[in-house]
C-alpha positions as CSV (number, residue, x, y, z in Angstrom):
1,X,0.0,0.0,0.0
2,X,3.0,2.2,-0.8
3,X,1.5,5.4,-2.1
4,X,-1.9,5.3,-0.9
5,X,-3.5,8.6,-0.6
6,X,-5.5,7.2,2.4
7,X,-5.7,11.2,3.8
8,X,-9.2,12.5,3.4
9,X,-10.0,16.2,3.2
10,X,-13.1,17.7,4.3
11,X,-14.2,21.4,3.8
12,X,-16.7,23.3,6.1
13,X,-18.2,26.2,5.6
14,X,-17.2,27.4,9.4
15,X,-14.4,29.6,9.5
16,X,-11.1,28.4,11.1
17,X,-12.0,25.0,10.3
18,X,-8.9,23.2,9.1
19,X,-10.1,20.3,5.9
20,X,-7.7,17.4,7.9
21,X,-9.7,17.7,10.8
22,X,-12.3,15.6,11.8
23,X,-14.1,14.1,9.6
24,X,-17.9,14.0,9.6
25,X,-19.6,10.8,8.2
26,X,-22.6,12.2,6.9
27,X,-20.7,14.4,4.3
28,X,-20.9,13.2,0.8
29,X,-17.9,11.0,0.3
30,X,-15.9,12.3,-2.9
31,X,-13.2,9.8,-4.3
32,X,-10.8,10.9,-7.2
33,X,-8.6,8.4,-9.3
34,X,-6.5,10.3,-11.5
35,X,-2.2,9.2,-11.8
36,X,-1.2,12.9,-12.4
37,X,-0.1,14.8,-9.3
38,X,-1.2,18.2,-10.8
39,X,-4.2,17.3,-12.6
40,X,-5.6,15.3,-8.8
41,X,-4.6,18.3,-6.8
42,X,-6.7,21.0,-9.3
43,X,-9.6,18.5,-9.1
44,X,-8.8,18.8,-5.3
45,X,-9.0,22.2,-5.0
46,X,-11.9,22.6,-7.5
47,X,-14.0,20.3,-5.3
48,X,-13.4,21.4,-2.2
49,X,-14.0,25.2,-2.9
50,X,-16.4,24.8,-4.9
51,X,-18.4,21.9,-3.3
52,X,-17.9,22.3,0.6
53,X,-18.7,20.6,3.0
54,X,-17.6,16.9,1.4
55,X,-15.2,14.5,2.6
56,X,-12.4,13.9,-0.4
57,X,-10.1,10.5,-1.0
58,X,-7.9,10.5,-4.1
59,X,-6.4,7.5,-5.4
60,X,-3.9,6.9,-8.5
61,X,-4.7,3.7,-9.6
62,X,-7.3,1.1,-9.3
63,X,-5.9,-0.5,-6.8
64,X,-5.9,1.8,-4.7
65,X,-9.3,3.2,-5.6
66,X,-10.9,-0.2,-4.5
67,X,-8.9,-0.6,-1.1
68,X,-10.2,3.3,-0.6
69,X,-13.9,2.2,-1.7
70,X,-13.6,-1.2,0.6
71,X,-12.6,1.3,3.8
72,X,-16.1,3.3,3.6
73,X,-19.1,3.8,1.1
74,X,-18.7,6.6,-1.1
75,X,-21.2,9.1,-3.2
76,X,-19.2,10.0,-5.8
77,X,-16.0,8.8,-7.9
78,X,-14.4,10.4,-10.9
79,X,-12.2,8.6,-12.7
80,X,-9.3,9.2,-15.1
81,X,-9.9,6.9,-18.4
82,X,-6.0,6.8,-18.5
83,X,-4.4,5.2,-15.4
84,X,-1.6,3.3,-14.9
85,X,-2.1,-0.8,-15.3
86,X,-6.1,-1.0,-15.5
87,X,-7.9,1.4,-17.5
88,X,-10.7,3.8,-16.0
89,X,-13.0,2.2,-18.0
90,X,-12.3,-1.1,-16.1
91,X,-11.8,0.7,-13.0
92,X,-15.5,2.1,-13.3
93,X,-17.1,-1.2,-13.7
94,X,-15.0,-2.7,-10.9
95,X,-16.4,0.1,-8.4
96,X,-19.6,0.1,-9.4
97,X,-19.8,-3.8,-8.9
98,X,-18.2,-2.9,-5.2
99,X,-21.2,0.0,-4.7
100,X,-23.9,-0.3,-7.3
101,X,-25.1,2.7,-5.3
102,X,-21.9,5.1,-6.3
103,X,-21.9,7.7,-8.7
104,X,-19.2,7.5,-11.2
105,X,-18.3,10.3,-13.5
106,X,-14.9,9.0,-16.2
107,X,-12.8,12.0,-17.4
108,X,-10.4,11.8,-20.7
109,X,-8.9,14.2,-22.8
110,X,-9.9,11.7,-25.4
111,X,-13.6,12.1,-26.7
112,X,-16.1,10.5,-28.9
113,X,-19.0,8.4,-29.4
114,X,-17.3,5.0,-28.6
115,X,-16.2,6.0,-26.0
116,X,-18.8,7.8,-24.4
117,X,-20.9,4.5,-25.3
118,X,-18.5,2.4,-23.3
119,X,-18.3,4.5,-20.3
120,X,-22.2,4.3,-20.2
121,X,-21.6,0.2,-20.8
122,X,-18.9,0.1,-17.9
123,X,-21.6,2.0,-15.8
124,X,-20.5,5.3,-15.6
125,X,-22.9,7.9,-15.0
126,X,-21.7,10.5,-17.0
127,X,-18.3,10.7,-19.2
128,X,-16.7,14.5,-19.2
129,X,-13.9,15.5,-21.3
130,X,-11.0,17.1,-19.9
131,X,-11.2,19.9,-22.5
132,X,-14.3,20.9,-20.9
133,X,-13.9,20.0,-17.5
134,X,-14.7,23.1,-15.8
135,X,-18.1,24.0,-17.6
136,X,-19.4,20.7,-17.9
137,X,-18.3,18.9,-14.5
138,X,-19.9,21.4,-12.3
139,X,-23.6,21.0,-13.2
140,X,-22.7,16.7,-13.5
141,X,-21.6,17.2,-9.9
142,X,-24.0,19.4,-8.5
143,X,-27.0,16.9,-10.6
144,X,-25.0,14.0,-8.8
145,X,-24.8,15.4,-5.4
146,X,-28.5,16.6,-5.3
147,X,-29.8,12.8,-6.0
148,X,-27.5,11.8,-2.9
149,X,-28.6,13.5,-0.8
């Protein structure tokens, strides 16, 4: 388990409040599986600002996206469609099969029918591309979050 971003973050909307303190159970559950450093921590950051309060996991593979779904039942998961070893395409399905209940977004700076087809095949709930992540992942998230709760 070398690497394992096992470290949640949680945001509140009180003041003062650091996001690696405790960690409140009832807050959506947020888990992000993307390999690149820089890409996970914007996605990171996005989320927390612009979704508070949630509780945030980040994996970079699918390995370690299933050990963090086997630790506690998530809401959300957004995957990258290009990991290291198993694809996110694989990844999806394997989560969903853990929680048929999670809601799984797959990013990819690759785009097109097929693929979009196969995301929806692998059980995906939505498939964003990374071109348009900012104006199209919001209202996906904030669709996704309202049926959760």
């Amino acid at each position: 388990m070398s690497g394992l971003r096992a470290v949640e973050y949680a945001c509140s909307r009180v003041m003062g409040v650091h996001p690696l303190l405790a960690v409140d159970p009832a807050l959506p559950s947020v888990l992000v599986v993307e390999e690149h450093d820089e890409m996970r921590c914007a996605l990171r950051d996005w989320l927390l600002t612009s979704f508070p309060p949630l509780r945030l996991r980040e994996a970079r593979s699918m390995e370690e996206a299933l050990t963090l779904a086997g630790q506690a039942p998530l809401d959300l998961i957004l995957v990258n469609l290009e990991l290291p070893g198993t694809n996110g395409l694989e990844t999806a399905r394997a989560l969903r099969e853990l929680d048929p209940a999670c809601r799984v977004v797959v990013m990819s700076v690759n785009d097109s029918v097929a693929l979009r087809i196969a995301v929806r095949e692998a059980g995906a709930e939505a498939f964003v591309s990374k071109r348009d992540l900012r104006t199209a992942l919001h209202p996906i998230v904030t669709a996704l979050m309202k049926q959760q709760a």
